[in-house]
C-alpha positions as CSV (number, residue, x, y, z in Angstrom):
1,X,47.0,16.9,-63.9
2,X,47.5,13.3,-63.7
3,X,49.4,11.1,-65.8
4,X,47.1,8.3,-67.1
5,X,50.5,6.7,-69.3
6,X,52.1,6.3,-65.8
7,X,53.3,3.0,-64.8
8,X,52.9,1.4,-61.3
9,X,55.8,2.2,-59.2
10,X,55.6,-0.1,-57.1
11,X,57.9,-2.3,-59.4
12,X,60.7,0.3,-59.4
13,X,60.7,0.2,-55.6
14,X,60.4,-3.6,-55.4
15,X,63.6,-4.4,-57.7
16,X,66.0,-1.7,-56.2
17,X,64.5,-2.9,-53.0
18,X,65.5,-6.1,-53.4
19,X,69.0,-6.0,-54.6
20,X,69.9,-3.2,-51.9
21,X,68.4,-6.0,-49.3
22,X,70.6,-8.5,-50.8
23,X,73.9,-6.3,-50.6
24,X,72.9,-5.2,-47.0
25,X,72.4,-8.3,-45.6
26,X,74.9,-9.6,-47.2
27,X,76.8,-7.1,-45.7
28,X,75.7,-7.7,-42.2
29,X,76.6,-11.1,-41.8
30,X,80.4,-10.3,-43.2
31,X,80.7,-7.9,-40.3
32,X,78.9,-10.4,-38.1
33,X,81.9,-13.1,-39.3
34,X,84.6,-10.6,-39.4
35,X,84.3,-10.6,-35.6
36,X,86.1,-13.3,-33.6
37,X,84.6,-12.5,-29.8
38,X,81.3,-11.1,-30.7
39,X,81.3,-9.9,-26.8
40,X,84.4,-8.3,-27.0
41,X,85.0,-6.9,-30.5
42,X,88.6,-6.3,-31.8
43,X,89.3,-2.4,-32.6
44,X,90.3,-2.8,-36.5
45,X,86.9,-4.9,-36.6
46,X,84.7,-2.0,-35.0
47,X,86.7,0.2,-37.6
48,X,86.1,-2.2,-40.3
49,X,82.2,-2.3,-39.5
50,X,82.4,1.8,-39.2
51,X,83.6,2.0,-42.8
52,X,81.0,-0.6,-44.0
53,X,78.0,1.2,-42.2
54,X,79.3,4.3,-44.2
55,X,79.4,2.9,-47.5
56,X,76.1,1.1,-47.0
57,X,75.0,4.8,-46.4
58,X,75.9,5.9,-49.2
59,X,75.1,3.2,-51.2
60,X,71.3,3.3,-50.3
61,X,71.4,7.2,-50.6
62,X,72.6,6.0,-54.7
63,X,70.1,3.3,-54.8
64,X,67.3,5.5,-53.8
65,X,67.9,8.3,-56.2
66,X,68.6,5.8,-59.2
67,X,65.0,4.5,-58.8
68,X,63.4,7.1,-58.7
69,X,65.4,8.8,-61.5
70,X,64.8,5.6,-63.4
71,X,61.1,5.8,-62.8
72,X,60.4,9.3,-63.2
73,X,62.6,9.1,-66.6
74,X,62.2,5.5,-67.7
75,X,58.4,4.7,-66.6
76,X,56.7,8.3,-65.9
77,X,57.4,10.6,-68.8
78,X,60.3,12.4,-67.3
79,X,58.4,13.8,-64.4
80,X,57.3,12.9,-60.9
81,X,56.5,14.1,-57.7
82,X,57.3,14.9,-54.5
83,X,54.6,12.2,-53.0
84,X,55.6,9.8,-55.4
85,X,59.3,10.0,-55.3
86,X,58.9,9.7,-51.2
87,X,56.8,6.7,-51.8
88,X,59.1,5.0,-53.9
89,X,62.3,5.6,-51.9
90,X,60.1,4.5,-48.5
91,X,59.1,1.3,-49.7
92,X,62.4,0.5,-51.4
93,X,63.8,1.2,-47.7
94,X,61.4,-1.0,-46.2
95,X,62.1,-3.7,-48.6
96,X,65.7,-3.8,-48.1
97,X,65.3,-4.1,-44.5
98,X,63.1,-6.9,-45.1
99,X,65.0,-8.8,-47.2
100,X,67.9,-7.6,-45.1
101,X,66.1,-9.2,-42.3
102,X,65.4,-12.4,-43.5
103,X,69.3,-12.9,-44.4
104,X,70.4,-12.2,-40.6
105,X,67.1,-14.4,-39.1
106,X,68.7,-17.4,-41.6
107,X,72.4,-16.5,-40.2
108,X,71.5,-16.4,-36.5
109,X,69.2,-19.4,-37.1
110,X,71.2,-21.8,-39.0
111,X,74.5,-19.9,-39.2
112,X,75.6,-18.8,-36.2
113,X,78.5,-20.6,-34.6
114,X,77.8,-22.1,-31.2
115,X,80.7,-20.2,-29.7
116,X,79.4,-16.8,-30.8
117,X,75.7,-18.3,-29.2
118,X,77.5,-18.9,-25.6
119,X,79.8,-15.7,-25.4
120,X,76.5,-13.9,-25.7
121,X,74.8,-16.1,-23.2
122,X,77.9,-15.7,-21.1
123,X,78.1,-11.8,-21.7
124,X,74.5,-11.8,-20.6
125,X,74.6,-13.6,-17.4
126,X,77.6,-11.4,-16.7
127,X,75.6,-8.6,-16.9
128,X,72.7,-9.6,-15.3
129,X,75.3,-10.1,-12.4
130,X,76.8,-6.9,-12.6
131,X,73.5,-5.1,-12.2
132,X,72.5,-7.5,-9.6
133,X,72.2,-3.6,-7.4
134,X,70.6,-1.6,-10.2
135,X,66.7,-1.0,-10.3
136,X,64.2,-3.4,-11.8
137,X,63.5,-2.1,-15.0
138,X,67.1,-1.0,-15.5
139,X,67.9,-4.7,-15.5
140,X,65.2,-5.9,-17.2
141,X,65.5,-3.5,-20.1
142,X,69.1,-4.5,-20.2
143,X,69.0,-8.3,-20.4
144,X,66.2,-8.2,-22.7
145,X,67.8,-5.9,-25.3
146,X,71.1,-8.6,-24.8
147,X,68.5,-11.4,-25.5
148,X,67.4,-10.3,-28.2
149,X,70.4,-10.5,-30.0
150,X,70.5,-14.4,-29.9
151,X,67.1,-14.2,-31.1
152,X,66.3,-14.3,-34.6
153,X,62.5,-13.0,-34.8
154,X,63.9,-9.9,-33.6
155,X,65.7,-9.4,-36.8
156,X,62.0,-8.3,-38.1
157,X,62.0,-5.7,-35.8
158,X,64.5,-3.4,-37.5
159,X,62.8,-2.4,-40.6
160,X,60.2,-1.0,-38.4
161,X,62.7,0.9,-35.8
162,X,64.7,2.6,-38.7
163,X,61.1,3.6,-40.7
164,X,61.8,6.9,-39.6
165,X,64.9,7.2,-40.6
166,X,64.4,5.8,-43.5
167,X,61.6,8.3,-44.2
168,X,64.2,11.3,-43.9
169,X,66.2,10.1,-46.4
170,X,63.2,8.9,-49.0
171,X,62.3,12.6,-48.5
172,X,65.5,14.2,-48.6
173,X,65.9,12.4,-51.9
174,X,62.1,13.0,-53.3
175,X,63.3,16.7,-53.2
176,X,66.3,16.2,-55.3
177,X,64.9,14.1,-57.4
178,X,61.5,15.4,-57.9
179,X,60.6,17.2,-61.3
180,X,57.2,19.6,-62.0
181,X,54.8,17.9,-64.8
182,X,55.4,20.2,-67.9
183,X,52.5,22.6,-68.5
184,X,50.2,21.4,-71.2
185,X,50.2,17.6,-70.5
């Protein structure tokens, strides 16, 4: 039986989305600064990173279950289900990696230092000499994924590589968080 009091939640999604997208990306480009030799990262700044990837981890985990909670017990009668609780915690994913996105495309357009731009130009003709003896489409694939890095439409690309992982957790967290409609209404 559906709920015809119900509000959108596509709201719900959008607002967590948005603030977990800020404190992401904002995230990102302090580990992206904290690094001197982006080529050649010091060990207490791969630590550092470690320990920020972790709490970002958890800190989405806690962003997804507060909107749902706070739809299904705010916006939806104190109910919700499994379908809707995945949708919510998908597209709050997905819109944190977009806005997420749009922070690193502005910080490795406008932001980046021109130091950090040639070490990774340096670093990839390196390479690209290195593997001067390795097959073709070893190479290839190499020096384009090194590219990539200095490019900053690729930062769009992410939200669609990690969809599936972000889909585990929405569902992970649709099945904590979900809760039956009570019988009668």
């Amino acid at each position: 039986m559906e709920n015809h009091n119900a509000q959108p939640w596509l709201p719900t999604a959008l607002r967590y989305g948005l603030i977990l997208g800020l404190l992401a990306g904002l995230a990102g480009v302090g580990l992206q600064l904290l690094q001197d030799d982006p080529v050649n990262p010091k060990t207490s700044a791969a630590i550092i990173s470690l320990l920020v990837v972790l709490v970002m981890f958890g800190v989405s985990l806690g962003f997804n279950y507060k909107a749902v909670a706070d739809y299904r017990d705010d916006l939806n009668g104190g109910w919700i289900t499994l379908g809707k609780a995945f949708l919510i915690g998908l597209a709050m994913y997905f819109i944190a990696d977009m806005v997420a996105a749009v922070i690193n495309f502005l910080y490795l357009s406008f932001l980046l230092p021109a130091e950090a731009k040639e070490a990774l130009q340096e670093a990839i003709e390196a390479t690209e000499e290195r593997m001067a003896d390795a097959p073709p489409i070893l190479k290839n694939f190499t020096t384009r994924a090194m590219s990539s890095a200095l490019n900053p439409a690729s930062a769009f690309i992410g939200p669609f590589v990690w969809l599936i992982w972000n889909a585990i957790k929405a569902i992970i967290m649709a099945a904590i968080t979900k809760k039956d409609q009570p019988l009668g209404v």
